[in-house]
C-alpha positions as a Markdown table, in Angstrom:
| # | Residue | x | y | z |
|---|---|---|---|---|
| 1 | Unk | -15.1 | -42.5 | 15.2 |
| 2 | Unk | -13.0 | -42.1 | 18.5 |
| 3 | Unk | -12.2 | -38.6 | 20.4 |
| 4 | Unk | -9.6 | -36.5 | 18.8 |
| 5 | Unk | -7.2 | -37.7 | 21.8 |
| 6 | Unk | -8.3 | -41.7 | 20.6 |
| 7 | Unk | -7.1 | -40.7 | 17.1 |
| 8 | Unk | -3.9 | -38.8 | 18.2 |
| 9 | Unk | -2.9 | -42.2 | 19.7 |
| 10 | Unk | -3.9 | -44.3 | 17.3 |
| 11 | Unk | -1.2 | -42.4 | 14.4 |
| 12 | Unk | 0.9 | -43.1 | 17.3 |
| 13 | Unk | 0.2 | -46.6 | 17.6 |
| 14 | Unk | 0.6 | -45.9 | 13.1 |
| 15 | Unk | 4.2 | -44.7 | 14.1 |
| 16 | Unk | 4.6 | -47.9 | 15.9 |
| 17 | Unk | 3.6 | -49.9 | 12.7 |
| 18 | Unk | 5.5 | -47.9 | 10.6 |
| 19 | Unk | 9.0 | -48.9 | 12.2 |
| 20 | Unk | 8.0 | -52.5 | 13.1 |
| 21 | Unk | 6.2 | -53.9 | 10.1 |
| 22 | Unk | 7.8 | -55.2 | 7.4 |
| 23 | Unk | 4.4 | -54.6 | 5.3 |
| 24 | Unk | 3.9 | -51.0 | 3.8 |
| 25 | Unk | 0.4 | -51.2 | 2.1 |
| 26 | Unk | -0.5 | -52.3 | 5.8 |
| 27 | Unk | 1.1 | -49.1 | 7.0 |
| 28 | Unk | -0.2 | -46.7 | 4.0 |
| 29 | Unk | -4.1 | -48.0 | 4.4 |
| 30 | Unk | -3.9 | -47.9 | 8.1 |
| 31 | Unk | -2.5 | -44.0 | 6.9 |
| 32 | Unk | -5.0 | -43.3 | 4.8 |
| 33 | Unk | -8.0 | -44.1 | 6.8 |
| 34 | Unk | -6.5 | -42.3 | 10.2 |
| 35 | Unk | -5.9 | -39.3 | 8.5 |
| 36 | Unk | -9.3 | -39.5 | 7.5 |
| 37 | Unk | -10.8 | -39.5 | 10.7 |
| 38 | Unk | -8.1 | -37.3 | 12.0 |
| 39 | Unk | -9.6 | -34.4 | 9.4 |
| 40 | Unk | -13.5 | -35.7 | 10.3 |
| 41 | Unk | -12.7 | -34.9 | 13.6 |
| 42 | Unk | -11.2 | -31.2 | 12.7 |
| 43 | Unk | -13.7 | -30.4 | 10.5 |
| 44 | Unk | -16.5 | -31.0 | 13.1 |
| 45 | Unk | -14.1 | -29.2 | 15.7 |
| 46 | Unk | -13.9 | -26.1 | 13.3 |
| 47 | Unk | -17.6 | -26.2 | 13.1 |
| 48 | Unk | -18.3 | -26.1 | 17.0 |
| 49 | Unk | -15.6 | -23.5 | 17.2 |
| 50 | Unk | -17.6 | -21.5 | 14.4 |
| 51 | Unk | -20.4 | -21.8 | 16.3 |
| 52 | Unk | -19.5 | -20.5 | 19.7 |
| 53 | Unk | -17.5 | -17.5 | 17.8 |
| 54 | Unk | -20.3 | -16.6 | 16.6 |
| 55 | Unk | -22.4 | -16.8 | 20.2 |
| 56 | Unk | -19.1 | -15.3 | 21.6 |
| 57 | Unk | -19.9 | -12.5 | 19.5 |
| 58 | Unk | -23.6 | -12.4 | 20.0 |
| 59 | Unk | -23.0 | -12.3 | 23.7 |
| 60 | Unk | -20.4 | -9.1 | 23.1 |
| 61 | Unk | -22.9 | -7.2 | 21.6 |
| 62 | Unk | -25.6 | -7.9 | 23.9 |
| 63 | Unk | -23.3 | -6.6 | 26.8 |
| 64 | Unk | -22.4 | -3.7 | 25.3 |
| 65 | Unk | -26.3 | -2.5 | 24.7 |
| 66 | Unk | -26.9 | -4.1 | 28.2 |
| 67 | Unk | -23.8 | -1.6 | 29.0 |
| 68 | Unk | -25.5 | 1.0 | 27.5 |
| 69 | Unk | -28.8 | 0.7 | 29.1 |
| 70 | Unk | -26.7 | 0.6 | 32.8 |
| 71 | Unk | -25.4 | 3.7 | 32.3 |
| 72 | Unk | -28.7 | 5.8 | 31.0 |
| 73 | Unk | -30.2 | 4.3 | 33.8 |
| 74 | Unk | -27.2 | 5.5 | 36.3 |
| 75 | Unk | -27.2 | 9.0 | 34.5 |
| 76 | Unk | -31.1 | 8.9 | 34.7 |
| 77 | Unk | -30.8 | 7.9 | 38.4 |
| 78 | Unk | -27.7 | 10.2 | 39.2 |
| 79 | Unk | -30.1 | 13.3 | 37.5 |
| 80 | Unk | -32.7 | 12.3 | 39.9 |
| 81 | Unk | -30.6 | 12.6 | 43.2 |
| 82 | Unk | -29.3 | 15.9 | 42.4 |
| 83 | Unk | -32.7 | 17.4 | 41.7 |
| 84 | Unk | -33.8 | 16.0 | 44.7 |
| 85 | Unk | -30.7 | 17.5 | 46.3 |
| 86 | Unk | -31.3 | 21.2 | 44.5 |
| 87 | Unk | -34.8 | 20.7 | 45.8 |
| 88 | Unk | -34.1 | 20.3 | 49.4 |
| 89 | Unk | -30.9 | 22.5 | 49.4 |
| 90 | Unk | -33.6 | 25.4 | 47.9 |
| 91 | Unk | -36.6 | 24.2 | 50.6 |
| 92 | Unk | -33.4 | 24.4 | 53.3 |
| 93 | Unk | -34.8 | 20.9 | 54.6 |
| 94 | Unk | -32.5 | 18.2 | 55.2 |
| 95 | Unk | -34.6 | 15.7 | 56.0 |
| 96 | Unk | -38.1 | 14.2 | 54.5 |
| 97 | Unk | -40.8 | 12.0 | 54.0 |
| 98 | Unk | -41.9 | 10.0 | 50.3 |
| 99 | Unk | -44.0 | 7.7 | 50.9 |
| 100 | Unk | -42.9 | 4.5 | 52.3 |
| 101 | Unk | -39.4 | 6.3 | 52.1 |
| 102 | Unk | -37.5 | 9.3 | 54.3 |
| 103 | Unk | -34.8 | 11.1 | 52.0 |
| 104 | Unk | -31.9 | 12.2 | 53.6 |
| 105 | Unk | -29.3 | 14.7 | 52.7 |
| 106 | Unk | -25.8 | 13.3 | 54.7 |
| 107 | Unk | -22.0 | 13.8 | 54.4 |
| 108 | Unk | -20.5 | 11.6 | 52.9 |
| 109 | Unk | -17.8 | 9.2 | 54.8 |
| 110 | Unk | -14.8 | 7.9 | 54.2 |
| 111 | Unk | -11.3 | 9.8 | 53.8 |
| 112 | Unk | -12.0 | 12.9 | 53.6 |
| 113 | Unk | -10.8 | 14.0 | 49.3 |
| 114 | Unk | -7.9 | 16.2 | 49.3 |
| 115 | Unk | -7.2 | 19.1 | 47.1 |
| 116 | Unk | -3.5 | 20.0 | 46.2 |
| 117 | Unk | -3.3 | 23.5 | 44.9 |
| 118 | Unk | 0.6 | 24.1 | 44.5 |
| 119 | Unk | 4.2 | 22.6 | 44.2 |
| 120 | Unk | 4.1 | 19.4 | 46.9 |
| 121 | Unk | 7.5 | 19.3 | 48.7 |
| 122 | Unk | 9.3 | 16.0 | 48.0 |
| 123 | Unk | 9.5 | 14.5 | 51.3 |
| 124 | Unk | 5.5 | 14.1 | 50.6 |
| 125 | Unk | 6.1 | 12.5 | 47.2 |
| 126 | Unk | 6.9 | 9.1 | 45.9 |
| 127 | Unk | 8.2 | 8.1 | 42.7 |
| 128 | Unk | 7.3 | 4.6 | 41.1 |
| 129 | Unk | 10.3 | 3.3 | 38.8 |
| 130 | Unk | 9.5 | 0.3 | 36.2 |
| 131 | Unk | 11.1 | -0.9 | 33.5 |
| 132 | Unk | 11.6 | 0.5 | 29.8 |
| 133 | Unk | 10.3 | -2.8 | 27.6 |
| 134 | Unk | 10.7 | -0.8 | 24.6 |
| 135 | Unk | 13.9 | 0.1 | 25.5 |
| 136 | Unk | 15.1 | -3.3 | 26.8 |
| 137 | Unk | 13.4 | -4.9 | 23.5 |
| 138 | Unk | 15.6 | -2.8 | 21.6 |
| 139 | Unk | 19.1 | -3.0 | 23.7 |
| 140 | Unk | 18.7 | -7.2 | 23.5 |
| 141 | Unk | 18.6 | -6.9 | 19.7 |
| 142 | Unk | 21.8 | -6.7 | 19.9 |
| 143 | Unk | 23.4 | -7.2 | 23.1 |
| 144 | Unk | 23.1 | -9.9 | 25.5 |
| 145 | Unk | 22.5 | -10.0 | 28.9 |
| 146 | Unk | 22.0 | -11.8 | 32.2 |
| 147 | Unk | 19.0 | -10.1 | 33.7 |
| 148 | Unk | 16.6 | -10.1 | 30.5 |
| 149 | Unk | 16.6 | -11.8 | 27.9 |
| 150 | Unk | 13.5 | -12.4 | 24.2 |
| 151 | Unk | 11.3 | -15.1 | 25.1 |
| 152 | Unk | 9.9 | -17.4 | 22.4 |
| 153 | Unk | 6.5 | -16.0 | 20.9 |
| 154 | Unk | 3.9 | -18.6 | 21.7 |
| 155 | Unk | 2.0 | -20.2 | 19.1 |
| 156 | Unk | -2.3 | -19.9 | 17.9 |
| 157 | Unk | -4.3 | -22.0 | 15.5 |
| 158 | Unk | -6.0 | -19.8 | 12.8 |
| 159 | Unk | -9.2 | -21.4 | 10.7 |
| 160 | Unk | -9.5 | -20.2 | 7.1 |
């Protein structure tokens, strides 16, 4: 049995026969046994595609609980920092020795956070304008126009 791309041009080739040929059994066997191998060809396309669905979905649930396990970890990590923090903060040391290591208690870089704590005037403000789809969805229902307009809805394959 060909590729699925092989069989696709073979019912062309079919198509061919079907508008040359002055012999229709010829062109109903040829039929027959293409559209066959056409549905051979699905089937054991709908069973890969069953298969790596259901990997698909193996591999989503593993990265959630991998999720998971990141963040107790970073919790479990970020609990540790600030004990070590109230630790030193209470000792009044910034500085000191574990081990191989030397913890340090720094600022912190970057811009520096800001904190707005009333009314901002509005020469210090911007405003960000973007279209209403809802509402354009809703005007082109029934009115045309030349700067919008309802694209087609694509198409999917579903497999009962």
């Amino acid at each position: 049995m060909g590729t699925l791309f092989e069989l696709t041009t073979d019912m062309q080739a079919l198509y061919a026969l079907a508008t040359e040929e002055d012999d229709e059994q010829a062109f109903l066997d040829a039929l027959e046994g293409l559209k066959g191998m056409i549905q051979d060809k699905a089937a054991s396309y709908v069973d890969v595609i069953q298969q790596l669905d259901m990997e698909a979905a193996k591999a989503d649930l593993m990265a959630k609980q991998f999720a998971q396990k990141r963040d107790i970890r970073k919790n479990n990590v970020k609990r540790m920092k600030e004990a070590l923090m109230w630790a030193m903060d209470q000792m009044d040391v910034k500085e000191m020795p574990a081990g191989d290591y030397t913890i340090k208690v720094v600022k912190n870089g970057g811009v520096q956070p800001l904190k707005i704590t009333g009314e901002v005037p509005d020469n210090m403000t911007k405003v960000t304008v973007e279209p209403d789809n809802a509402k354009i969805r809703e005007y082109l229902k029934d009115h045309e126009a030349d700067w919008a307009h309802l694209a087609d809805r694509g198409v999917h394959l579903t497999i009962k």
